[in-house]
C-alpha positions as CSV (number, residue, x, y, z in Angstrom):
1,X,16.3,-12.5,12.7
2,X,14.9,-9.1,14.2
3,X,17.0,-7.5,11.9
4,X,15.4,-9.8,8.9
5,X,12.0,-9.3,10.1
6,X,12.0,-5.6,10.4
7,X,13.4,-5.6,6.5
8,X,9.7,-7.6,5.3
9,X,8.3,-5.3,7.7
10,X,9.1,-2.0,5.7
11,X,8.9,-3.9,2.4
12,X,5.1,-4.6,3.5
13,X,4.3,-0.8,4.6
14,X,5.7,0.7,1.6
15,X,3.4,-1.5,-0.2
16,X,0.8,-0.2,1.6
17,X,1.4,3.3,2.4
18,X,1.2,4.7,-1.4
19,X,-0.8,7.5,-2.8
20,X,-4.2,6.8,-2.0
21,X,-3.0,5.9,1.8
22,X,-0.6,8.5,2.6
23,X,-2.5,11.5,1.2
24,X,-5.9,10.2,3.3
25,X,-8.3,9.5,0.4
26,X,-8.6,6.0,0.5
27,X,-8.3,5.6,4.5
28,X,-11.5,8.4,4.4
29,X,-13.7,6.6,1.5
30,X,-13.3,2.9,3.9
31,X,-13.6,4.5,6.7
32,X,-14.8,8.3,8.3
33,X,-17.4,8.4,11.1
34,X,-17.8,4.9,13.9
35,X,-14.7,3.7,12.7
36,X,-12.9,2.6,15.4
37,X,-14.0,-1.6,15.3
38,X,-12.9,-1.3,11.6
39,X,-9.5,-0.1,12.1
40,X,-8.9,-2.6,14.9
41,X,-10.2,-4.9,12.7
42,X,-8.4,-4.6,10.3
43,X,-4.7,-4.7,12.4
44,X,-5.3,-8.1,13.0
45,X,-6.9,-9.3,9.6
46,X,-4.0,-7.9,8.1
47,X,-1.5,-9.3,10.0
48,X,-3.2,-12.4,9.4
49,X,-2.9,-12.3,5.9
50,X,0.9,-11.3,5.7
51,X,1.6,-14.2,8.2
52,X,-0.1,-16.7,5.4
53,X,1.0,-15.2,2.7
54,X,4.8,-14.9,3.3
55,X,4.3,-18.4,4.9
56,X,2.9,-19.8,1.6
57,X,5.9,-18.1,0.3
58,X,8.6,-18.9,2.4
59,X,7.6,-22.4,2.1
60,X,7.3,-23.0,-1.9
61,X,10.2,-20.9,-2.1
62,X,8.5,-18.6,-4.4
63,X,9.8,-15.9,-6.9
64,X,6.4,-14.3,-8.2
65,X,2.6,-14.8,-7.5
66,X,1.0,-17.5,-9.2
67,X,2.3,-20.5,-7.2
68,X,0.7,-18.8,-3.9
69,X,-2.2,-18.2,-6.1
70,X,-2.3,-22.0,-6.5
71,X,-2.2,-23.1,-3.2
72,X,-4.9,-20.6,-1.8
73,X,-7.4,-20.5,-4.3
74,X,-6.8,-23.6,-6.6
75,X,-5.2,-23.9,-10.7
76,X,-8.4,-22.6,-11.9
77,X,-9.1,-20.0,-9.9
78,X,-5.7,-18.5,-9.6
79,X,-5.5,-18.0,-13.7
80,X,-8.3,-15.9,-13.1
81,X,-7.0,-13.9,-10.1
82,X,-3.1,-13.8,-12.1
83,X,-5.1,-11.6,-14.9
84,X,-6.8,-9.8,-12.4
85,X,-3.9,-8.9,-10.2
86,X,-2.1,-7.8,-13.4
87,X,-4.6,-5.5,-13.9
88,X,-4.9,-4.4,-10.6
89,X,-0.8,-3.9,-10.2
90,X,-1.3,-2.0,-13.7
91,X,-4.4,0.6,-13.1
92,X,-2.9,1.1,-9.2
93,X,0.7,2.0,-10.2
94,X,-0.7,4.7,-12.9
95,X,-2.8,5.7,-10.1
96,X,0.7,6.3,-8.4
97,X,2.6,8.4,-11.2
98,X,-0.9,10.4,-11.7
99,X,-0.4,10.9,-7.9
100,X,3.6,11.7,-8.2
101,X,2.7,14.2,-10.7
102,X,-0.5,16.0,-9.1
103,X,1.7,16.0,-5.8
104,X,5.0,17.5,-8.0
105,X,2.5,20.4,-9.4
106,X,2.8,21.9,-5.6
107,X,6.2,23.0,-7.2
108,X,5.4,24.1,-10.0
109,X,6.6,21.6,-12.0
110,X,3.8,21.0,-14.7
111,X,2.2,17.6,-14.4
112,X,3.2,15.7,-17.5
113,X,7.0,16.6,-16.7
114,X,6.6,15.4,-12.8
115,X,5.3,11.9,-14.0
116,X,8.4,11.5,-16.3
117,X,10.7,12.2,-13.9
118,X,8.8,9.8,-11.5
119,X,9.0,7.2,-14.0
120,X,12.8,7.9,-14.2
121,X,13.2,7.4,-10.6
122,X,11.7,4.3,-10.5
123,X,13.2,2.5,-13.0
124,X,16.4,3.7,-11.1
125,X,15.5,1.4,-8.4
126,X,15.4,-1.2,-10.4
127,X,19.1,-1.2,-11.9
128,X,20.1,-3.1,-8.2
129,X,16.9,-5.5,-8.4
130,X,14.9,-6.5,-5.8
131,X,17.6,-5.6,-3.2
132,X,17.9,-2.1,-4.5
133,X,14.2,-2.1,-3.6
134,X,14.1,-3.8,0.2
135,X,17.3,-1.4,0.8
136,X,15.2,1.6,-0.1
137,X,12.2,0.6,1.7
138,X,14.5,0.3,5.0
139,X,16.1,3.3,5.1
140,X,12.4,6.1,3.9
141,X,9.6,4.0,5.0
142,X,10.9,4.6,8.9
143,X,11.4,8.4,8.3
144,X,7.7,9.0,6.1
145,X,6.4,6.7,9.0
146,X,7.7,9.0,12.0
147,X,7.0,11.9,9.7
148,X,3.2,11.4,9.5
149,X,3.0,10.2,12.7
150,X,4.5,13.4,14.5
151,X,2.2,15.7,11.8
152,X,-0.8,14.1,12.9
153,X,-0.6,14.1,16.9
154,X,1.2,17.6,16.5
155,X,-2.4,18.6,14.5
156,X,-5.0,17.0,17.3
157,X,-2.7,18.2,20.1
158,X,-2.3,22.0,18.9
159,X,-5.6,22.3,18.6
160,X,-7.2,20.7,21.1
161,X,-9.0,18.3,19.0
162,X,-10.7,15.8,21.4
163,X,-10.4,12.1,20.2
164,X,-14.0,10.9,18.7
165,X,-13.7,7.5,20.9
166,X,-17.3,6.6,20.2
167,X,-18.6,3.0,21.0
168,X,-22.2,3.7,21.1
169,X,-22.4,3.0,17.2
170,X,-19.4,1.4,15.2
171,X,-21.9,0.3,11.9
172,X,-19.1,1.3,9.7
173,X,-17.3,-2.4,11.2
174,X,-17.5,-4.4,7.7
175,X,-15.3,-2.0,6.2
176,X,-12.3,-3.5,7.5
177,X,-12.9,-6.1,5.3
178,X,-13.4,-4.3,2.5
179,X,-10.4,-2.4,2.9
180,X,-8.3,-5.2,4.1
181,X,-9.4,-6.7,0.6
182,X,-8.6,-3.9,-1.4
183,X,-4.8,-4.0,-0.4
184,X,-4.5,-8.0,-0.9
185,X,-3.5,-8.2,-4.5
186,X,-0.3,-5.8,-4.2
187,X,0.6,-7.7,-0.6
188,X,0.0,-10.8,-2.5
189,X,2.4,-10.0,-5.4
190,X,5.2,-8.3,-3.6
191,X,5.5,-10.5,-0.8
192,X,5.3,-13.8,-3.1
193,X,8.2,-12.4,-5.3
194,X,10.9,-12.6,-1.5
195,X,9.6,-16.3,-0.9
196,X,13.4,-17.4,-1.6
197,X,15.0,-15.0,0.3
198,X,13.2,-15.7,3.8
199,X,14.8,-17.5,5.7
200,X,12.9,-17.9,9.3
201,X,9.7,-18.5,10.2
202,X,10.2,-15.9,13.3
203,X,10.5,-13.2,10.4
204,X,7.1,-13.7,9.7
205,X,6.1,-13.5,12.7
206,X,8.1,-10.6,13.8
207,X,7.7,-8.5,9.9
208,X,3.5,-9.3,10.1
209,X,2.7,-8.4,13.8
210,X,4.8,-5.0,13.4
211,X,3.3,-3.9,10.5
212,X,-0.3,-4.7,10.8
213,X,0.1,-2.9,14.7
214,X,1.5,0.6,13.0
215,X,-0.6,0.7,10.0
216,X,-3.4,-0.2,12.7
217,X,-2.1,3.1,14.7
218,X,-1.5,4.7,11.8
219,X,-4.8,4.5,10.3
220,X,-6.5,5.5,13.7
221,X,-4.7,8.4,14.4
222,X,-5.0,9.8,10.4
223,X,-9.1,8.7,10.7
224,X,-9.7,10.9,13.5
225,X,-7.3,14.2,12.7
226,X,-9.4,13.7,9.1
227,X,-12.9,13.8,10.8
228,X,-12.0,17.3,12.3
229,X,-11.5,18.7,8.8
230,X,-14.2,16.5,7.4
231,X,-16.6,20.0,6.0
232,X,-13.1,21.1,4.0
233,X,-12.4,17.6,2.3
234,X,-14.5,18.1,-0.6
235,X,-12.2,21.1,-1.6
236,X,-8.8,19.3,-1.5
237,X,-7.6,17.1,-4.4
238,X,-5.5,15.5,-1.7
239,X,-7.1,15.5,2.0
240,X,-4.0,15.6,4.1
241,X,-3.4,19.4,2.6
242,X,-6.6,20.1,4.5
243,X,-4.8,19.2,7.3
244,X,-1.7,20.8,6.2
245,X,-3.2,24.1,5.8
246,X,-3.1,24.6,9.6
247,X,0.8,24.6,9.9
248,X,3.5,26.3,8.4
249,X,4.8,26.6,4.8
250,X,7.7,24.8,5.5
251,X,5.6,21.8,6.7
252,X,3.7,22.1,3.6
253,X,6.8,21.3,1.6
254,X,7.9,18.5,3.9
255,X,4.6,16.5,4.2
256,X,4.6,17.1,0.3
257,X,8.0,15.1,0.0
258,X,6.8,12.6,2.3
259,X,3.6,11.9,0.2
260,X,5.8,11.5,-2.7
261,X,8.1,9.1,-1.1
262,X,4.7,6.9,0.1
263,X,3.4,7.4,-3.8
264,X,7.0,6.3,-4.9
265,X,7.7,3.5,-2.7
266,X,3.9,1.8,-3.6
267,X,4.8,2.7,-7.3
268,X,8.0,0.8,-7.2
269,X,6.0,-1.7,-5.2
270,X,3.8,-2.5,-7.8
271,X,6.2,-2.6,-10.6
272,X,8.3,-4.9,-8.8
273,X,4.8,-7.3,-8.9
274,X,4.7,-7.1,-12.4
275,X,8.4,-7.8,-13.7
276,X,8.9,-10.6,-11.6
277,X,5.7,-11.8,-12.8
278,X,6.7,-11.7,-16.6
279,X,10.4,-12.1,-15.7
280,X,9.7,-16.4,-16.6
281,X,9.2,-15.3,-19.8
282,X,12.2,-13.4,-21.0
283,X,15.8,-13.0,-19.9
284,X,15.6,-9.2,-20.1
285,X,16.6,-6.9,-17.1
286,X,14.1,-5.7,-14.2
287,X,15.1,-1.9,-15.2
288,X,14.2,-2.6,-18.6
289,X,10.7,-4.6,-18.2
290,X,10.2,-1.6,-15.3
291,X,10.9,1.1,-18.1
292,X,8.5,-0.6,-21.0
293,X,5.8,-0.9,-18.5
294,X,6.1,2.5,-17.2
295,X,5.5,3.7,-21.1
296,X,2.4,2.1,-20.9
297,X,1.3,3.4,-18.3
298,X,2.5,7.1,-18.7
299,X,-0.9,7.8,-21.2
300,X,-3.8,6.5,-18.5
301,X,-2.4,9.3,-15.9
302,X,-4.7,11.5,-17.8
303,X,-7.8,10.1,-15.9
304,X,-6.9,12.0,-12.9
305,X,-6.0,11.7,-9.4
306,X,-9.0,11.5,-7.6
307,X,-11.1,10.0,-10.2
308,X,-9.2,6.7,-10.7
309,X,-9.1,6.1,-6.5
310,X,-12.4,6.6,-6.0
311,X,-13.5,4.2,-9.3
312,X,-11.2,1.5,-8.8
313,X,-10.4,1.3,-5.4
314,X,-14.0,0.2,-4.2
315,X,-14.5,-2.1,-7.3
316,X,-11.3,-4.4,-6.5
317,X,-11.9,-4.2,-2.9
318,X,-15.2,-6.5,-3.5
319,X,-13.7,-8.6,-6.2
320,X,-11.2,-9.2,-3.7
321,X,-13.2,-10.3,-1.0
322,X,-13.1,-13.7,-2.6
323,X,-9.0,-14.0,-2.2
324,X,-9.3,-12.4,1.6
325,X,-11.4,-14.9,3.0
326,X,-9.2,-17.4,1.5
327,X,-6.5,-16.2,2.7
328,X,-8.3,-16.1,6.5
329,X,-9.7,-19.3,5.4
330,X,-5.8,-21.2,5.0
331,X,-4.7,-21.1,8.4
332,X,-7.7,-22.6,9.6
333,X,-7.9,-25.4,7.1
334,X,-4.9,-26.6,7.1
335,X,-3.2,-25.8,10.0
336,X,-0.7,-28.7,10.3
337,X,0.7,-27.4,6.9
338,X,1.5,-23.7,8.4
């Protein structure tokens, strides 16, 4: 069971440690300055959701999204959000390779050559299916996890950075929501398509508590080692390198890696949403509906990093306020059925 719930667990964080997470760009546009209520906010919101949605799952026995669509939001409603999360899944996983190949460019690999080979890689995962996928999650998402971590502390410690525990003001609170919001759809697709191979309740319990509580601490620590080097954000593509820069060369390179395993592991995440998605509709292979997505994809990468985060990101994060407070909504009306 433990063993089970710690398996959703990492499924769930790579979903949600990806290329606008790891690299601190999307955790600084939610959240930056009297932050503190937000991010504890958002631990429990989050875990909220995963509980209901893997519930939902677990108990409709589910293989993609649209059923749990259905039952939170209605037939009508979910047709709408189905579209939407397909383009959502679609936009955010070329926002991965763009990411993959902007990170590979640190080594001098040029940029159109790093997203091919991070295309290759993916489909990879997908010749073993979705347990080639919750076996990869379990053994990186533990070491980019403790990797982070340790970079982070060892960057406020070293330098005596005092902690900005500020209470005072915390008028940056709705952003939880916002951001909570923004990560739904992906959550909502990847956790919908292991409905059928759940097979506890206490795994919920145990794979949603654990992973909203480190991606709580996670996001708290990262905040406030990114508010010490807020004046040098503006002239990084990636923020954590303005962190970075304070430490050796040979952290450099190994933060580097770990970004593009987060960037991978979201990337695979999100193309895992979309084949089981169209997988009703043909009897081809995940690896190969993984490989002809991909090709589409490959030609929107050349809208940039930095650009595409800080267009889309906000703009789904409202549309999805809708879903979230349905999601928060469930338990609460029908709580006899969870």
């Amino acid at each position: 069971m433990w063993k089970a719930g710690c398996k959703w667990m990492f499924l769930i964080m790579g979903t949600m440690i990806g290329a606008g997470y790891a690299s601190g760009r999307e955790l600084w546009q939610f959240f930056g300055e009297e932050s503190v209520l937000a991010i504890i906010l958002f631990t429990i919101i989050f875990s909220v959701c995963c509980y209901t949605v893997m519930t939902i799952s677990y108990k409709h026995q589910t293989e993609h999204f649209l059923p749990v669509l259905q039952v939170l939001i209605g037939k009508k409603w979910s047709y709408i959000y189905d579209v939407l999360i397909i383009l959502y899944l679609f936009t955010t996983t070329v926002v991965m390779l763009a990411g993959g190949g902007a990170t590979l460019e640190t080594f001098h690999i040029p940029y159109w050559i790093g997203i091919i080979l991070f295309s290759l890689f993916v489909i990879l995962v997908f010749l073993k299916g979705l347990d080639g996928m919750i076996t990869m999650n379990a053994v990186i998402i533990p070491i980019l996890i403790v990797g982070l971590i340790s970079v982070l502390l060892v960057f406020m410690f070293d330098n005596d950075r005092p902690w900005a525990l500020e209470w005072t003001s915390q008028a940056n609170w709705p952003a939880a929501f916002t951001f909570t919001a923004l990560n739904i759809l992906p959550l909502v697709a990847v956790l919908s398509a292991v409905g059928k191979q759940i097979k506890h309740q206490a795994e919920i319990g145990i794979a949603s508590i654990g992973s909203g509580v480190i991606l709580g601490v996670i996001s708290f620590i990262y905040n406030e080692s990114l508010m010490q080097v807020a004046d040098s954000l503006p002239l990084y593509e990636i923020p954590l390198f303005a962190i970075l820069k304070h430490f050796p060369y040979a952290m450099l390179v190994f933060m580097t890696i770990l970004l593009l395993i987060a960037i991978y592991t979201t990337a695979v995440s999100g193309v895992l949403g979309l084949t089981t998605r169209f997988k009703a509709y043909t009897k081809k292979p995940l690896w190969l509906l993984a490989a002809f997505l991909l090709l589409l994809m490959i030609p929107f990468t050349t809208f940039g990093f930095s650009t595409l985060i800080s267009i889309l990101y906000p703009i789904y994060g409202l549309l999805n306020l809708y879903l979230l407070t349905a999601i928060l909504l469930y338990p609460i009306l029908n709580r006899y059925k969870l």
